[in-house]
N, C-alpha and C positions, 0 to 999 in steps of 0.2 A: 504494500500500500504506500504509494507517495500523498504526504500532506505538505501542505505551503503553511510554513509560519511569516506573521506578517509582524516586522517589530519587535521580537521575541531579546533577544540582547542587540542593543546599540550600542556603540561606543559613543564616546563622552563627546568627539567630534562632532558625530553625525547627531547626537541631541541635541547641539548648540544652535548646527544646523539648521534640523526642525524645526525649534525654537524661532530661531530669525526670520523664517517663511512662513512658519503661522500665526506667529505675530504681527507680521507687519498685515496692513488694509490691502494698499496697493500691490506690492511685491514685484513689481514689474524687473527692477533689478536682477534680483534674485533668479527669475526666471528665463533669463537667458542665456540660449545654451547650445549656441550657436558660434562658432568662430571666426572673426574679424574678415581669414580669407575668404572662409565657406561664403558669407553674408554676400559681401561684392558679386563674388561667382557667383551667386543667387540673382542678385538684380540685375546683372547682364543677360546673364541665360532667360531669363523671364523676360528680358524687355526685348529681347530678339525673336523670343517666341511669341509676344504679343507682334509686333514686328511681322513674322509671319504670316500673322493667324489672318490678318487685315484683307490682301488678296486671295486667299482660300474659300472652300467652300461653307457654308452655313454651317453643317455638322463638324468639320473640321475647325471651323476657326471658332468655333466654342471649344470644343478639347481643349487648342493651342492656346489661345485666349484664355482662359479659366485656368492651365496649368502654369503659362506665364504668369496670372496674377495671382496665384498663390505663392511661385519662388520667388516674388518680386515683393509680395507681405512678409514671407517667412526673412529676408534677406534686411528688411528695414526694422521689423521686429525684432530682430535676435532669438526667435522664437521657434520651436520645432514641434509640436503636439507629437511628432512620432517618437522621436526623442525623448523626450518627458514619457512618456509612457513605458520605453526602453531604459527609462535611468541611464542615459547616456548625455555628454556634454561636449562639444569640442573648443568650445571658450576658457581661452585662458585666464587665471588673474596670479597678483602677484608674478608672473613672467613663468610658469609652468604651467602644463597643461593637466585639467582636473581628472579625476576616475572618479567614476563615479560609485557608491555606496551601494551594491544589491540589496533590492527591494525586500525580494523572499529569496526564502533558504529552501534550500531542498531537506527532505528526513526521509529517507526509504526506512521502513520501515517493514520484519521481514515475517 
């Protein structure tokens, strides 16, 4: 039997962590987690693919359109939902690049 523990022991880090994200209102800092290069690379690629999408067909230039204006939010946001949900980060601070803290643990259990 596999169970998912969620929280079960944290280190002192990652409760300070916590602490700071769910106490703050905004949080909008905090949650960015996207890196400086990724971001750029983001808003080019989106703006070429809006760009594209212009002389295409209807059905097409919605896809390209819609998926350029998502890498072109994700890119100005600093923000990745797939990311955050992955507990991944590619934004640096402090001048090293973060790892992130898994969510859940595994326990087989036999």
């Amino acid at each position: 039997m596999v169970a998912f523990a969620r929280d079960q022991i944290e280190s002192p880090r990652r409760q300070a962590s916590l602490r700071r994200t769910r106490g703050s209102e905004c949080g909008a800092a905090n949650e960015m987690n996207v890196g400086d290069v990724e971001r750029v690379a983001c808003v080019i690629g989106g703006g070429f693919m809006i760009l594209n999408a212009i002389p295409s067909r209807p059905f097409s230039a919605l896809l390209l359109g819609g998926l350029g204006a998502a890498l072109v939010y994700r890119g100005i946001t600093g923000r990745c939902e797939c990311y955050k949900a992955l507990g991944v980060s590619t934004r640096k601070e402090e001048g090293r690049a973060l790892a992130a803290e898994p969510r859940y643990e595994f326990d087989v259990r036999g």
